[in-house]
C-alpha positions, 0 to 999 in steps of 0.5 A, spaced: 754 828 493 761 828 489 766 822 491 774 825 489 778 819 487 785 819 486 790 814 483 798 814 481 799 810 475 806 807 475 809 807 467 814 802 465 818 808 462 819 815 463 814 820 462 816 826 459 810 829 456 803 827 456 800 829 449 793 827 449 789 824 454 781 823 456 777 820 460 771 815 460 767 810 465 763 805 465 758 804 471 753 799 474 748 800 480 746 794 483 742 792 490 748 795 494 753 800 491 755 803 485 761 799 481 765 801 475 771 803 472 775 809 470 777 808 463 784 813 462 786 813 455 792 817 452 799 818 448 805 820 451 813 822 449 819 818 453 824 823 451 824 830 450 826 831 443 822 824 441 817 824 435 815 818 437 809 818 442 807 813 445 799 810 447 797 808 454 790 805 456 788 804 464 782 801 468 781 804 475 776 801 478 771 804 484 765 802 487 761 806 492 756 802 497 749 805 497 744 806 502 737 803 502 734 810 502 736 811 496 731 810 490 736 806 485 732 808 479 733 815 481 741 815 481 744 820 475 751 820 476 757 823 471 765 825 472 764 832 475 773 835 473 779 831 472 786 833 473 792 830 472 800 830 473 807 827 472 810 825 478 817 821 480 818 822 472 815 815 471 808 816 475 801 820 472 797 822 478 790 822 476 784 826 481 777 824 479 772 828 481 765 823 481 758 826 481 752 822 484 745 825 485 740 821 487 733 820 491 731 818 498 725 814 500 724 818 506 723 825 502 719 821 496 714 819 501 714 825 506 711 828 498 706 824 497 704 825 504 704 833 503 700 832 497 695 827 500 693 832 506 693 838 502 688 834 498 684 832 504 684 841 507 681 841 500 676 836 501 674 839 508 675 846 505 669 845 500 665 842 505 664 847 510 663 852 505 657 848 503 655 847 509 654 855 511 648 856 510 643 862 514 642 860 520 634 859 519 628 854 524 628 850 517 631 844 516 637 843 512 634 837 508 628 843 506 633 849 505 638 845 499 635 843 493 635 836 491 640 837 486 644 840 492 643 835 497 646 829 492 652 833 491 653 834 499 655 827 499 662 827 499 666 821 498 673 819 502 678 818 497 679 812 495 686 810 499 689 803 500 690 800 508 697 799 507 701 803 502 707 798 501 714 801 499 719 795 495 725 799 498 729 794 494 726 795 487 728 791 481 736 791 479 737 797 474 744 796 470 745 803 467 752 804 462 754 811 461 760 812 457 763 819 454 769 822 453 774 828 457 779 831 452 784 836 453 785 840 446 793 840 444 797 845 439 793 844 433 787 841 434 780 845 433 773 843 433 773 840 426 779 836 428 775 833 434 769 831 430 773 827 425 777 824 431 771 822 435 766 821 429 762 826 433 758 832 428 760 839 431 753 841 432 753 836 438 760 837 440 757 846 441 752 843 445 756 840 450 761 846 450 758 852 449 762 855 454 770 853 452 775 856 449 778 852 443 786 852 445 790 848 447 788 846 455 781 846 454 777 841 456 772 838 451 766 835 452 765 828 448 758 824 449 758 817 446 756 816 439 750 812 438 752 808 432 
């Protein structure tokens, strides 16, 4: 599903132009919902005709509450799009467009049931093709060979009484953080890498379908040292 998220930030100074701007996020799945913050970082000119820019950095808390179907070690999340736009001079509204792909204990269990009477069919299907013997007045027993007769024992599968499934599970805390940068006048993927410390050859992973031109959007992962 995606969750659409918007949100105006009131600056303490005018707002003539967002030089650069990028997203982050931290989250956490707990026993009930999934909890974070929208990180929003970025530099800005108060005037015009100003050199001089400016740096701003927000936290946008969210939460979304979690049914107990969902397999919590199942949930994959990320921002999906984001846009931005200056309001009232003084106001950056932002839309945020959230993610979430998750699992559910009623389709897992309606799986392994599937998988489990499929196996019975097959079971039961093996059975009667060794069973259809001519119809003959000799006794089965004679008919098979010995080596036959043992293999016709066929075993049920060894299946629990009760199967138990902990809805609850244990409490998994996952951290997911990257980055959304829209490209400025000058700035290339060269540029982006020194910036982020980022190697190019991941930067064309994650963007293999974007122009690199002012506007774009660039996809930023997290680097791992």
């Amino acid at each position: 599903m995606i969750v659409p998220y918007e949100k105006e930030i009131v600056f303490n100074t005018k707002i003539k132009e967002i030089c650069s701007i990028s997203l982050e996020y931290e989250a956490n799945v707990l026993d009930e919902e999934l909890s974070g913050d929208f990180i929003l970082v970025g530099e800005y000119k108060v005037h015009e005709l100003s050199v001089n820019k400016e740096p701003f950095k927000y936290r946008i808390p969210f939460s979304i509450e979690l049914s107990d179907d969902i397999i919590r070690d199942s949930i994959k999340h990320d921002i999906n799009n984001f846009t931005y736009e200056i309001v009232d001079e003084d106001t950056l509204k932002v839309n945020i467009e959230f993610n979430i792909t998750y699992e559910v204990v009623e389709d897992k269990v309606k799986k392994e049931e599937i998988e489990e009477q499929e196996k019975k069919n097959e079971v039961e299907e093996n059975t009667e093709a060794r069973i259809n013997i001519p119809s003959l007045d000799i006794p089965v027993d004679t008919i098979l060979p010995k080596e036959e007769k043992e293999d016709n024992k066929i075993e049920e599968p060894n299946t629990p009484d009760n199967i138990v499934l902990n809805n609850s599970l244990n409490t998994i805390n996952t951290y997911v953080t990257y980055h959304i940068h829209i490209l400025d006048d000058g700035e290339s993927i060269d540029s982006i890498s020194l910036k982020y410390n980022v190697p190019t050859d991941v930067l064309k992973e994650y963007n293999d379908n974007i122009k690199w031109e002012k506007g774009s959007k660039v996809l930023i992962p997290e680097n791992s040292d």
